[in-house]
C-alpha positions in Angstrom: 167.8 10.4 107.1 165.3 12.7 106.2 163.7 12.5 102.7 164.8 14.7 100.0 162.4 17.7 99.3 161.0 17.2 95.5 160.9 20.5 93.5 160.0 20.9 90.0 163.5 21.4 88.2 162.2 23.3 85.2 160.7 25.6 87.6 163.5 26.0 89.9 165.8 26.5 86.9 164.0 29.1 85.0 163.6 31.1 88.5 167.4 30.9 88.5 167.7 31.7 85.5 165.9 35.4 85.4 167.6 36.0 88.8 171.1 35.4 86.7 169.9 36.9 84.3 168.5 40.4 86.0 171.7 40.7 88.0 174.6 38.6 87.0 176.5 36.1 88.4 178.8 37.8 91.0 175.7 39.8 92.4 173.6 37.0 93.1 174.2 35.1 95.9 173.5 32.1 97.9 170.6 33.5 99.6 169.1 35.1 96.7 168.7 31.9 95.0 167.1 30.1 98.0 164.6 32.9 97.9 163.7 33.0 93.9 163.7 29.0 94.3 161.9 28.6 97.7 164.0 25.7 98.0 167.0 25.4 100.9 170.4 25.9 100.6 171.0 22.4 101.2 168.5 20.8 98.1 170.1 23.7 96.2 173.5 22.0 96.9 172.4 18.1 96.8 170.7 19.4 93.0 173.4 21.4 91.5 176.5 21.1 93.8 177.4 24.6 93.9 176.0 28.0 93.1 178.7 27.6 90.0 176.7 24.7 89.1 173.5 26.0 88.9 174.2 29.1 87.2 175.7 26.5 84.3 172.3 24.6 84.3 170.6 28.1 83.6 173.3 28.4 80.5 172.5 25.3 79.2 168.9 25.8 79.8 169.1 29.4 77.8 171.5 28.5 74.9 169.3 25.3 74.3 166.7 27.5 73.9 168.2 30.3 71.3 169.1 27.2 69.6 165.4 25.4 69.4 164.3 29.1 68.3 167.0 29.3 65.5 165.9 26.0 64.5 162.1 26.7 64.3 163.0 29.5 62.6 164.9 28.1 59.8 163.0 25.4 59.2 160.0 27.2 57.9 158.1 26.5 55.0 159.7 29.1 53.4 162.6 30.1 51.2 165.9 29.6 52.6 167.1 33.5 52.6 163.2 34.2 53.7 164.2 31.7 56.9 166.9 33.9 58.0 164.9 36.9 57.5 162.5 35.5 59.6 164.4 34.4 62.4 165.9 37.9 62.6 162.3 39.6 62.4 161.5 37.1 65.6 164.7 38.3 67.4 163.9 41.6 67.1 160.3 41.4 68.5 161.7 39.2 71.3 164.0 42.6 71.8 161.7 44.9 71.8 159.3 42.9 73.7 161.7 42.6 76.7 160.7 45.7 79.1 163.7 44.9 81.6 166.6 45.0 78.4 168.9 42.6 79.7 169.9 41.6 76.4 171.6 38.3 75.9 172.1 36.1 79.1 175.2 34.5 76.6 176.6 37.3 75.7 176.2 38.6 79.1 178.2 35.7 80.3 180.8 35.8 77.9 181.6 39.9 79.6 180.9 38.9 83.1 181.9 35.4 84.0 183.8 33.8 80.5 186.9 35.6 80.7 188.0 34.0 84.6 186.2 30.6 84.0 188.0 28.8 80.9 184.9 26.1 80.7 182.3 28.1 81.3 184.0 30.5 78.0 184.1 27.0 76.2 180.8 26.3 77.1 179.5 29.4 75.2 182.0 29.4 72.4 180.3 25.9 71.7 176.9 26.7 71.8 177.6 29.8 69.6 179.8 27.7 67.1 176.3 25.5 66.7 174.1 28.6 66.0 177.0 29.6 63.5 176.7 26.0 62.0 173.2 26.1 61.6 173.3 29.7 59.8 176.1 28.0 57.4 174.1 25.3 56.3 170.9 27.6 55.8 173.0 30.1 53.4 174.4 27.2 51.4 170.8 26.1 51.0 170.0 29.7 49.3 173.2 29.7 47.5 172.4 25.7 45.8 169.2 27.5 45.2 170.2 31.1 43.5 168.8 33.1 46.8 172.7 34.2 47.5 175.5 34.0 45.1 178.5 31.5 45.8 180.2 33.6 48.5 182.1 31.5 51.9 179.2 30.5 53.7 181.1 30.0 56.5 182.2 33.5 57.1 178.8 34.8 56.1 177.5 32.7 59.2 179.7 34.8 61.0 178.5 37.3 59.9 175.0 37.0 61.0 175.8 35.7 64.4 177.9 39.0 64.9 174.9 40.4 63.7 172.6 39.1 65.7 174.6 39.9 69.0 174.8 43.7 67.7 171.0 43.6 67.5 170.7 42.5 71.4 173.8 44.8 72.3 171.8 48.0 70.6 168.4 46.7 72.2 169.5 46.6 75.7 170.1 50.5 75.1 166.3 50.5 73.9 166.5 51.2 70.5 163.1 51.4 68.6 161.5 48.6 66.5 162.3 50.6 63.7 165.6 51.2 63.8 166.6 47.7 64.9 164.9 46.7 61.7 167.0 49.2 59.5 169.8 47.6 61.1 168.4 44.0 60.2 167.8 44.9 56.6 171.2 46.6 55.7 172.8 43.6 57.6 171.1 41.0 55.5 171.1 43.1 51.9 175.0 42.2 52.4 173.9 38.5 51.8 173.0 39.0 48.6 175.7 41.0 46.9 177.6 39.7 44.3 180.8 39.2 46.1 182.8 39.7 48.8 185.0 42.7 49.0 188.8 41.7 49.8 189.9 42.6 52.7 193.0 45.5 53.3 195.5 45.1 55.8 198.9 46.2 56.4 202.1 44.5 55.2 205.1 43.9 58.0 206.4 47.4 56.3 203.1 49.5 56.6 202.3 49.0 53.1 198.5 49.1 52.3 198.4 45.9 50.4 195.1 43.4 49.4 
């Protein structure tokens, strides 16, 4: 038996992962792999099983990173609210800075591959409930602190994570710095408000109630 090829697996997996990334999952094949990885089919197979599997190793690679970058970010030696700010001041420069746009390999994922693979979907609904988790306890920080008034943290979390995927989605179409960072600002000016709004929906008889 011959002896298996070594490769660097950090290497091969961020390869794979701009491949994925720059064309999706159903438009990269087999071969394209072996020739962004230089390795052969076969050590792609004996490493990650299946084309499947090495598309989730590129997930897990990415969301691990968004998640060490939130992380940095909000730990800071700043203010908690300033934190936030600053994280979304760093997504927006790693927006503008990206010359291809392919936005969000997650959220990419979540249109593409999520909705006909149930783990891969719970794979990514995990990793986004962690961001959301982290955002949560940040805001409570500001609100023990008297940065954001007393206001469900954990739907303001929610908030800022739908935020945040709005900011890649309106990126990808190339928006400039600019206007991304209106949209940061009147997004995170809600943080701050007194309280929430209730929200209006329609009884089981059409009835605008609150």
């Amino acid at each position: 038996m011959g002896r298996p090829i070594e490769f660097d697996r950090n290497e091969v997996l961020e390869q794979a992962l701009q491949l994925f990334w720059n064309t999706g999952y159903s438009a990269t094949s087999v071969a394209n792999l072996v020739e962004a990885t230089k390795l052969k089919p076969g050590s792609l197979y004996a490493a990650f099983k299946s084309k499947r599997g090495l598309f989730i190793a590129t997930l897990d690679r990415y969301a691990e990173r968004c998640i060490s970058e939130l992380q940095r970010c909000l730990s800071a030696d700043q203010s908690p609210l300033n934190t936030i700010r600053y994280y979304f001041s760093q997504l927006i420069l790693k927006i503008v800075e990206d010359e291809e746009s392919k936005g969000c390999f997650l959220i990419n994922t979540m249109l593409e591959v999520a909705p006909h693979d149930h783990e891969i979907h719970q794979r990514v609904m995990d990793y986004f409930s962690d961001m959301e988790g982290r955002f949560a306890d940040k805001i409570k920080q500001a609100q023990s602190c008297g940065e954001i008034p007393e206001n469900q943290p954990d739907e303001m979390a929610k908030f800022l994570m739908t935020g945040s995927w709005g900011l890649r989605i309106m990126g990808s179409t190339r928006q400039p710095e600019w206007q991304l960072q209106k949209m940061a600002d009147h997004m995170l000016s809600v943080l701050t408000q007194t309280a929430a709004k209730p929200m209006i929906h329609n009884d089981s008889q059409g009835i605008m109630s609150i």
